[in-house]
GUVEX-811846 format. One record per residue (C-alpha): x, y, z; residue in three letters; residue number from 0. Coordinates in steps of 0.5 Angstrom, whole numbers. Example, Ala and Ser with C-alpha at 12.3 -4.5 7.8 and 13.67 -1.06 7.14 Angstrom:
2
+-------+-------+-------+------+-----+
!  east ! north !    up ! code ! pos !
+-------+-------+-------+------+-----+
!    25 !    -9 !    16 !  ALA !   0 !
!    27 !    -2 !    14 !  SER !   1 !
+-------+-------+-------+------+-----+
***
This chain:
341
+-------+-------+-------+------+-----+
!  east ! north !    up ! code ! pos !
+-------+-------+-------+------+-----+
!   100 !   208 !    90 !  UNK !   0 !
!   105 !   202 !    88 !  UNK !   1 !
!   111 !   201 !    93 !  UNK !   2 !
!   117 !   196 !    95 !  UNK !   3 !
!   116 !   196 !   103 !  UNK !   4 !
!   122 !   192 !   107 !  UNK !   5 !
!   117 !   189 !   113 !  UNK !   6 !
!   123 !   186 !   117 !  UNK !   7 !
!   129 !   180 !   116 !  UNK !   8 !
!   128 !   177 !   109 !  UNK !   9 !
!   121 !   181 !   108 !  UNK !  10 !
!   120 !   185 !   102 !  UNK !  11 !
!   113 !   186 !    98 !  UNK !  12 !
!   110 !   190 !    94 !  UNK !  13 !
!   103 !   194 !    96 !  UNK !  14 !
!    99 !   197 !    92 !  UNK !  15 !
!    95 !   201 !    98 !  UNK !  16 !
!   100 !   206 !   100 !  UNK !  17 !
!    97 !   213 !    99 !  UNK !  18 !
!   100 !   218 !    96 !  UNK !  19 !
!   104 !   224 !   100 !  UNK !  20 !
!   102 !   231 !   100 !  UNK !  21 !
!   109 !   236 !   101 !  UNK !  22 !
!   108 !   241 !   106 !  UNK !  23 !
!   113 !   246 !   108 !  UNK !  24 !
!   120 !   244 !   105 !  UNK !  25 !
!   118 !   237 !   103 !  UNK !  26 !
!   118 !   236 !    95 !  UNK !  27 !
!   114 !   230 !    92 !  UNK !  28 !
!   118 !   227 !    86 !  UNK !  29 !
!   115 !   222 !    81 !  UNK !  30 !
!   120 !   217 !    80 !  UNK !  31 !
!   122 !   216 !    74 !  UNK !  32 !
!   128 !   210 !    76 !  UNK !  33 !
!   130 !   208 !    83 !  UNK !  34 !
!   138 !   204 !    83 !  UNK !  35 !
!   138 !   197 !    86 !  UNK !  36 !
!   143 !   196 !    90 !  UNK !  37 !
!   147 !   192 !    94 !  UNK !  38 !
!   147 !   195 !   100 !  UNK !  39 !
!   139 !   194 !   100 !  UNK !  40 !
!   142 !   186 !   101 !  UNK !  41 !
!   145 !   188 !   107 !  UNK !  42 !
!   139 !   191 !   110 !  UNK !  43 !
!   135 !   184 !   108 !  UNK !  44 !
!   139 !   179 !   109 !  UNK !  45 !
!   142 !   182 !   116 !  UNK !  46 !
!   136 !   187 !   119 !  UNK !  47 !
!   142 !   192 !   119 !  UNK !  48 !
!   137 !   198 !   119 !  UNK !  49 !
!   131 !   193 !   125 !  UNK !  50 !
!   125 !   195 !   127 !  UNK !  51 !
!   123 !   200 !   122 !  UNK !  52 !
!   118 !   198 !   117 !  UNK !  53 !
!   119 !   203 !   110 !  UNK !  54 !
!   120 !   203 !   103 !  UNK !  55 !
!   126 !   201 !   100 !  UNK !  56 !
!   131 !   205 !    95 !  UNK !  57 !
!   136 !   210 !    96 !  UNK !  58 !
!   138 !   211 !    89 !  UNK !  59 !
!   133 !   216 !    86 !  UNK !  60 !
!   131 !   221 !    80 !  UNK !  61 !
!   125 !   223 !    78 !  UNK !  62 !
!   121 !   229 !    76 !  UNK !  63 !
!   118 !   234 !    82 !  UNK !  64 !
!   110 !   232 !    81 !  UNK !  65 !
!   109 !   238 !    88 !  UNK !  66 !
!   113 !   242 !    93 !  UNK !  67 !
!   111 !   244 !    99 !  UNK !  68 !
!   110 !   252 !   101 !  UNK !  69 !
!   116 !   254 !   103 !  UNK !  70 !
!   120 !   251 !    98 !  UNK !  71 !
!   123 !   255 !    92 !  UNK !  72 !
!   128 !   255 !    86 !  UNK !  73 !
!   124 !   248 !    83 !  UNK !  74 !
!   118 !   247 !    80 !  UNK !  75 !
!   113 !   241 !    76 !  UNK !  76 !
!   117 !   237 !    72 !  UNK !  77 !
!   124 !   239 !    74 !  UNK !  78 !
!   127 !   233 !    73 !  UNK !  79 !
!   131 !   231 !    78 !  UNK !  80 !
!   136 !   227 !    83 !  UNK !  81 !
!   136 !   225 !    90 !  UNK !  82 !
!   142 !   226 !    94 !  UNK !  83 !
!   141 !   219 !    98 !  UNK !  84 !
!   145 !   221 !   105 !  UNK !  85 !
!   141 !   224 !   110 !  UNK !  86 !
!   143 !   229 !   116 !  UNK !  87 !
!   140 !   234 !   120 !  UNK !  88 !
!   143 !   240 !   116 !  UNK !  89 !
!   145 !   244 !   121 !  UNK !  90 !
!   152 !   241 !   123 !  UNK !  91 !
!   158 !   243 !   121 !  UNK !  92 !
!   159 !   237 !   115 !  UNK !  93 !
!   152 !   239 !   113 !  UNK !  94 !
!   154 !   245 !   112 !  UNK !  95 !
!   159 !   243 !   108 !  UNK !  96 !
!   155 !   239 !   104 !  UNK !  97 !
!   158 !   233 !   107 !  UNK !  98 !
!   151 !   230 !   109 !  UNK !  99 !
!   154 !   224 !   109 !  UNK ! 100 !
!   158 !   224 !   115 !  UNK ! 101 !
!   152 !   229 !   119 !  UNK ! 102 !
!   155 !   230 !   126 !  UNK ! 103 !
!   148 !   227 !   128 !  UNK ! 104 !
!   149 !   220 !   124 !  UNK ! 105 !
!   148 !   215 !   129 !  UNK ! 106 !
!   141 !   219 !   132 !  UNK ! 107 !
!   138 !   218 !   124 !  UNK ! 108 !
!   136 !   214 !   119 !  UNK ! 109 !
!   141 !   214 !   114 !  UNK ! 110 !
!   136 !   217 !   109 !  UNK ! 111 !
!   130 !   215 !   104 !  UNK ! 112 !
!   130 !   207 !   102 !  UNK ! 113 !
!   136 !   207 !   109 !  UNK ! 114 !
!   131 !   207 !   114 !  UNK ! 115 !
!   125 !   213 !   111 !  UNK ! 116 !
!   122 !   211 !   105 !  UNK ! 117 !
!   125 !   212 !    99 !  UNK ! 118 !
!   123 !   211 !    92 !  UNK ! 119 !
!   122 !   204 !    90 !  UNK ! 120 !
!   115 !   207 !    88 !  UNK ! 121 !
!   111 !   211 !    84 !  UNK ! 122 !
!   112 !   217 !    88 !  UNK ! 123 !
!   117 !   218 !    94 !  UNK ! 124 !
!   116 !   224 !   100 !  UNK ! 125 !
!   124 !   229 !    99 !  UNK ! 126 !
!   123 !   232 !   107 !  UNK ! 127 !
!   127 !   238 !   103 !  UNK ! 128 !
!   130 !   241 !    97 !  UNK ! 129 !
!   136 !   242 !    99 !  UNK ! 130 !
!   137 !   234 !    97 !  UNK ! 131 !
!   136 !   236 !    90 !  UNK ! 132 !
!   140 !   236 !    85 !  UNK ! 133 !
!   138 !   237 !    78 !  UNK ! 134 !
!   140 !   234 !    72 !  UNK ! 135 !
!   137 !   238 !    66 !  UNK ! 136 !
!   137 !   234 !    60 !  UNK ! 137 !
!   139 !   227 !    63 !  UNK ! 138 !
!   133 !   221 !    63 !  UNK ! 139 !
!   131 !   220 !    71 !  UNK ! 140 !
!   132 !   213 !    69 !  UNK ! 141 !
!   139 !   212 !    66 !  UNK ! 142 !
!   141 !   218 !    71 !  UNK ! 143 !
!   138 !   214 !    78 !  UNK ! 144 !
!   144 !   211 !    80 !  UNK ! 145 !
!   149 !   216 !    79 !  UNK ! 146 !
!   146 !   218 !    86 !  UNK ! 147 !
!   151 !   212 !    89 !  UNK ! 148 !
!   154 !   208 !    84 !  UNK ! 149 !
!   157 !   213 !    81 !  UNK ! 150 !
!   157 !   218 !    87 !  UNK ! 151 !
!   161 !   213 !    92 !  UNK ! 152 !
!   166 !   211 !    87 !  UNK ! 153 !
!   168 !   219 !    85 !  UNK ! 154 !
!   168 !   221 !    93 !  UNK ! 155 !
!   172 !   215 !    94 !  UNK ! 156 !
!   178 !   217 !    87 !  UNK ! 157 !
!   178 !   224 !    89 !  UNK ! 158 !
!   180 !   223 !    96 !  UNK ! 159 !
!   186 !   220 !    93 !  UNK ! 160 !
!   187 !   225 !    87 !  UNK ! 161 !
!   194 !   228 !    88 !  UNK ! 162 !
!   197 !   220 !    88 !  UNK ! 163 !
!   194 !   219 !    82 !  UNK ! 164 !
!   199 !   222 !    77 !  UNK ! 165 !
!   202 !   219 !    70 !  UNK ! 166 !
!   208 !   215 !    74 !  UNK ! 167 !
!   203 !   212 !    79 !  UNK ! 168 !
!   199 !   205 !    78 !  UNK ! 169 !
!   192 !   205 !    80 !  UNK ! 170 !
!   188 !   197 !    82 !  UNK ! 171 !
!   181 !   196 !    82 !  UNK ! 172 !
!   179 !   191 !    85 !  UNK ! 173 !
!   172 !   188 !    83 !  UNK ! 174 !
!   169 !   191 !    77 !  UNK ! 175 !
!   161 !   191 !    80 !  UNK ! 176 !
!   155 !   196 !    80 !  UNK ! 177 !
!   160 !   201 !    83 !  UNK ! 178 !
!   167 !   198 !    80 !  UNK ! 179 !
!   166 !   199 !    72 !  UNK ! 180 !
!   164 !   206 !    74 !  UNK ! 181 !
!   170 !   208 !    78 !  UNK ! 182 !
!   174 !   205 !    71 !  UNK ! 183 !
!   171 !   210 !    67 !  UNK ! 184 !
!   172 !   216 !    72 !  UNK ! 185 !
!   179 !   214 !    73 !  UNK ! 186 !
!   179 !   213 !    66 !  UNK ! 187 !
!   176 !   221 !    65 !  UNK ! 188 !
!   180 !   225 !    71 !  UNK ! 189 !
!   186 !   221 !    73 !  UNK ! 190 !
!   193 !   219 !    69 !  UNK ! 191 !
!   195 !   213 !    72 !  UNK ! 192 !
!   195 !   206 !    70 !  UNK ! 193 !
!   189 !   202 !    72 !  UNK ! 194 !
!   189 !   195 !    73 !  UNK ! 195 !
!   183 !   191 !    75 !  UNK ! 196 !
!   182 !   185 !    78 !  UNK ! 197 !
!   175 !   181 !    79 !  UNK ! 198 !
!   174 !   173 !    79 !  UNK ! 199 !
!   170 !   173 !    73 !  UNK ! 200 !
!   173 !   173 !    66 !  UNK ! 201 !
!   167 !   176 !    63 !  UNK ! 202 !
!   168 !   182 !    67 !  UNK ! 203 !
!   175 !   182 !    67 !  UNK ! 204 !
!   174 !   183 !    59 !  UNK ! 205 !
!   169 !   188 !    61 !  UNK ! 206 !
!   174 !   192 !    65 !  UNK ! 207 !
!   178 !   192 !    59 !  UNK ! 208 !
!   173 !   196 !    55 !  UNK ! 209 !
!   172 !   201 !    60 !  UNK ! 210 !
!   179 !   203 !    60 !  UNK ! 211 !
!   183 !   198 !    65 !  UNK ! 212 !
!   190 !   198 !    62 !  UNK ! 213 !
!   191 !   190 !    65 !  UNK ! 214 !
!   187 !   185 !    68 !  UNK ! 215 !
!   188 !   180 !    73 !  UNK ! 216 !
!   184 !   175 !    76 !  UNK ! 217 !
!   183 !   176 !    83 !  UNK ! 218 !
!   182 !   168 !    84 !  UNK ! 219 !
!   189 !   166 !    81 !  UNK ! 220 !
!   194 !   163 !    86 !  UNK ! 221 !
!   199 !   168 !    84 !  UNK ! 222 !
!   195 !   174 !    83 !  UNK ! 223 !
!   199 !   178 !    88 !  UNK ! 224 !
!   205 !   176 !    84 !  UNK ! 225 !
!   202 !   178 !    77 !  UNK ! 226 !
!   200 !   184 !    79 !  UNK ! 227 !
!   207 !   186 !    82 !  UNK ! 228 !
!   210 !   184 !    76 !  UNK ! 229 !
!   206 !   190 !    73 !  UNK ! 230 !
!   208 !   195 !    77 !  UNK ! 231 !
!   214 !   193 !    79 !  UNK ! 232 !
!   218 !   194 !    86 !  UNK ! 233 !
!   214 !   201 !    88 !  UNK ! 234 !
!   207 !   197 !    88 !  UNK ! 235 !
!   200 !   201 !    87 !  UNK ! 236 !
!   200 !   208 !    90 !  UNK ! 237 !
!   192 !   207 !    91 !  UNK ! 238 !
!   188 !   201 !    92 !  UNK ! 239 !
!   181 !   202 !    91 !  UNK ! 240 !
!   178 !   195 !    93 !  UNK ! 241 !
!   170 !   195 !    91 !  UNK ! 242 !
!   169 !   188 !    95 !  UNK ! 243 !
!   171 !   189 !   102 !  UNK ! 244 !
!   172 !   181 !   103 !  UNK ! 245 !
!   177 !   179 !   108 !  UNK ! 246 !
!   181 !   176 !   102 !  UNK ! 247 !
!   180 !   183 !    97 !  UNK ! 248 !
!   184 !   187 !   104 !  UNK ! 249 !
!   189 !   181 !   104 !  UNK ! 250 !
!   191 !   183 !    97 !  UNK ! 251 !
!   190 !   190 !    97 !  UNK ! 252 !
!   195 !   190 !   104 !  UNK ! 253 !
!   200 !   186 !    99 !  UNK ! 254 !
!   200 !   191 !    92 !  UNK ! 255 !
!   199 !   198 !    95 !  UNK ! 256 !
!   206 !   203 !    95 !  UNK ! 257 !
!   209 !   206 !   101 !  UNK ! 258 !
!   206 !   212 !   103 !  UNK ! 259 !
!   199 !   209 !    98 !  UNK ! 260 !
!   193 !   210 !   100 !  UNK ! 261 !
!   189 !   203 !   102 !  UNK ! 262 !
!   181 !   204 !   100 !  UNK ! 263 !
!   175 !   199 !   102 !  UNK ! 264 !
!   170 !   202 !    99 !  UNK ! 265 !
!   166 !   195 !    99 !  UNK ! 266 !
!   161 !   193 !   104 !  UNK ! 267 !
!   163 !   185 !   104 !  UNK ! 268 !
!   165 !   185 !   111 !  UNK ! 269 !
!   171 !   183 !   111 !  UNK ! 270 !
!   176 !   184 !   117 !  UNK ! 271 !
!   184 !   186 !   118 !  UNK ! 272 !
!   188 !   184 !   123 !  UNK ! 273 !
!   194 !   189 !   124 !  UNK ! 274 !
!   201 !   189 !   126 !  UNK ! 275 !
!   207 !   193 !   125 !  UNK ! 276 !
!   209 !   189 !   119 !  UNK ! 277 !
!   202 !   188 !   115 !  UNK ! 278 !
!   202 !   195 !   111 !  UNK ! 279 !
!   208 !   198 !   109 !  UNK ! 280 !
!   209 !   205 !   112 !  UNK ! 281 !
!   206 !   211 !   110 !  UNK ! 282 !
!   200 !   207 !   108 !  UNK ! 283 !
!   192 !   211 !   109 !  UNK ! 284 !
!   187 !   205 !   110 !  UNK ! 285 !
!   181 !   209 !   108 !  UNK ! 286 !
!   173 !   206 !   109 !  UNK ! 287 !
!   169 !   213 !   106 !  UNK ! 288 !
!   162 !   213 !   106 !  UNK ! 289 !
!   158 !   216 !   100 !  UNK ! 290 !
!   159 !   223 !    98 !  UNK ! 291 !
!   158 !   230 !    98 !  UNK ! 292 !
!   152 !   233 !    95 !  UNK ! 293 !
!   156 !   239 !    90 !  UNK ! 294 !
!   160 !   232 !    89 !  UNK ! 295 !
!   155 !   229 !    86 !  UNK ! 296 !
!   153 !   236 !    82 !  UNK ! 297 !
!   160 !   234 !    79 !  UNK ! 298 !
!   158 !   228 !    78 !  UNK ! 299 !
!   152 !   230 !    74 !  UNK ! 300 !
!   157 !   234 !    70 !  UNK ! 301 !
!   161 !   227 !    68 !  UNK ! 302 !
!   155 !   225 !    66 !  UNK ! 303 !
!   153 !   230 !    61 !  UNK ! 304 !
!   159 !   230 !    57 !  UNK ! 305 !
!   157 !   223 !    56 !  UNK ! 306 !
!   164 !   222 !    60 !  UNK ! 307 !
!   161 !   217 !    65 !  UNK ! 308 !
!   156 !   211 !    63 !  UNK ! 309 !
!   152 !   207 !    68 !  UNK ! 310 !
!   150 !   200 !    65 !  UNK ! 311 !
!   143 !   199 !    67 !  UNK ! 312 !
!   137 !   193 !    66 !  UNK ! 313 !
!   131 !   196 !    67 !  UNK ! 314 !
!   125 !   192 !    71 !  UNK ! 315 !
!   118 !   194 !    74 !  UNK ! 316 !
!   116 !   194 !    81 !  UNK ! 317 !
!   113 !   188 !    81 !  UNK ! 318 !
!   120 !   184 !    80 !  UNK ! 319 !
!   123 !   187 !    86 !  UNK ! 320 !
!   124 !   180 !    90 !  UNK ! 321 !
!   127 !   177 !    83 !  UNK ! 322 !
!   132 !   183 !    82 !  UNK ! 323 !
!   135 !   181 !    89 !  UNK ! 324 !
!   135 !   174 !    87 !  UNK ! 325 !
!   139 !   175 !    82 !  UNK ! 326 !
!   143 !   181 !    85 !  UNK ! 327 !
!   145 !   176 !    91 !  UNK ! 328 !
!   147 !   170 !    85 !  UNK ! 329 !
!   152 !   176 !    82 !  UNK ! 330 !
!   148 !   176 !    76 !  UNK ! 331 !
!   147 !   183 !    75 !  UNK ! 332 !
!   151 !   187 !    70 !  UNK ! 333 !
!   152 !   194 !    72 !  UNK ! 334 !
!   146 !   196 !    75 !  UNK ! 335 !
!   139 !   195 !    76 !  UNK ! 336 !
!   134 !   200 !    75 !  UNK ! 337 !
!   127 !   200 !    77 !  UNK ! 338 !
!   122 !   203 !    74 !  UNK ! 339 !
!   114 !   205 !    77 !  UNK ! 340 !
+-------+-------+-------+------+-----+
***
């Protein structure tokens, strides 16, 4: 079968001589129908953060069940599915709550399938258990593919900070990306603040917009601290939610959150905060969530099938892995890349 395989730093191919798996007791064997590229790939690339293992890339999901092991009961051929993307053991008390994506054995795992396990940049991806599955029922495996981060992570992120949300309450986006242009559409759904984006582009700023974002600024604006207060007047953002995480987006989110607001970076952009007693304003949770829950992700899945939440795909096939990326880096995908086998 046809697969993209991460070899090392910078090393991505596609192989055609990976041979297909056969389930056994747990596992499950989906036919892919869509795996979601996205940015954290770009950080196991270019940075080797998952070293020294060689494995096939994607952690965004979704097919239909092709084989399941002996053990396994409740699904059957051609159920379409999702894969839930953080790994843990199962067994713990966060994975028994669900809460795989803060598994008490992280550190002594692989994140999970395309995290350093094979995930499903393929024909065909191995699942080591059903209990990683969520179904979608009517929902195209393609389309539904990057519900599983893109989706999920920025749903985890809001719900952390639901009860702050109110309608007298402002709510800035910072960066309208592959994550970002969903939580305006989540927020959007199941919230009552006022939402503000911020981004660096005006294409994306209109976008925001469209999506629900009741001003626009950009980011790159000398004043745009000022611009923003000028919206919110002196009580500020009660919740940031920064989708970038550069040193620059931090700095402006420690500027236009609220006392007692909750600060969260949810992005991967490897920015630092220094703090001091004065650098936050009191009361303010400074958060780094990570993913989310899997029966967070059935909820999800509900928001899509009310046709409430829709992610902006580009589809692509196997073979333009390397140039998908390419473009990634340069900033030029609009919402999502999905590849499909």
């Amino acid at each position: 079968m046809k697969a993209v395989r991460f070899f090392g730093h910078k090393d991505v191919r596609v192989v055609n001589d990976m041979e297909k798996p056969t389930p056994k007791g747990e596992e499950v064997l989906l036919k892919i129908g869509g795996a979601g590229v996205c940015h954290s790939d770009l950080h196991i690339i270019d940075e080797g953060t998952v070293g020294g293992t060689v494995f096939t890339l994607g952690h965004e999901n979704a097919g239909w069940i092709e084989e399941v092991g002996e053990s396994v009961t409740g699904y059957k051929k051609g159920d379409a599915v999702l894969v839930y993307g953080p790994w843990g053991c199962g067994h713990c008390k966060p994975c028994q709550q669900s809460k795989e994506n803060y598994c008490d054995h992280q550190s002594e795992m692989a994140y999970g399938g395309g995290l350093g396990l094979n995930g499903g940049m393929a024909d065909y991806m191995l699942v080591p258990s059903s209990r990683l599955l969520v179904p979608i029922y009517d929902l195209d495996p393609v389309i539904a593919a990057p519900l599983t981060d893109a989706a999920l992570t920025p749903y985890s992120a809001i719900k952390r900070s639901l009860h702050n949300l109110m309608a007298d309450e402002f709510v800035v986006v910072i960066g309208v990306g592959g994550l970002g242009h969903v939580a305006l559409q989540i927020l959007r759904e199941i919230s009552g603040a006022t939402i503000i984006a911020c981004d660096v582009t005006e294409d994306k700023l209109a976008f925001a917009k469209e999506l629900g974002a009741a001003f626009t600024i950009n980011s790159k604006d000398a004043d745009a601290t000022e611009q923003i207060q000028n919206i919110t007047g002196i009580k500020k953002a009660k919740v940031v939610l920064d989708f970038v995480g550069a040193t620059s987006t931090i700095d402006l989110g420690t500027k236009i959150v609220s006392l007692d607001g909750d600060l969260t970076i949810v992005g991967l952009g490897g920015g630092h905060y220094q703090y001091n007693m004065n650098g936050l304003p009191f009361g303010v949770s400074m958060t780094n969530p990570y993913w989310g829950s899997r029966t967070e992700l059935m909820e999800v899945v509900g928001l899509a099938r009310q046709k409430k939440i829709h992610i902006e795909i580009e589809k692509h096939s196997l073979d333009d892995a390397n140039e998908v990326y390419e473009r990634m880096r340069q900033g030029k995908i609009k919402g999502r890349a999905v590849l499909v086998p």
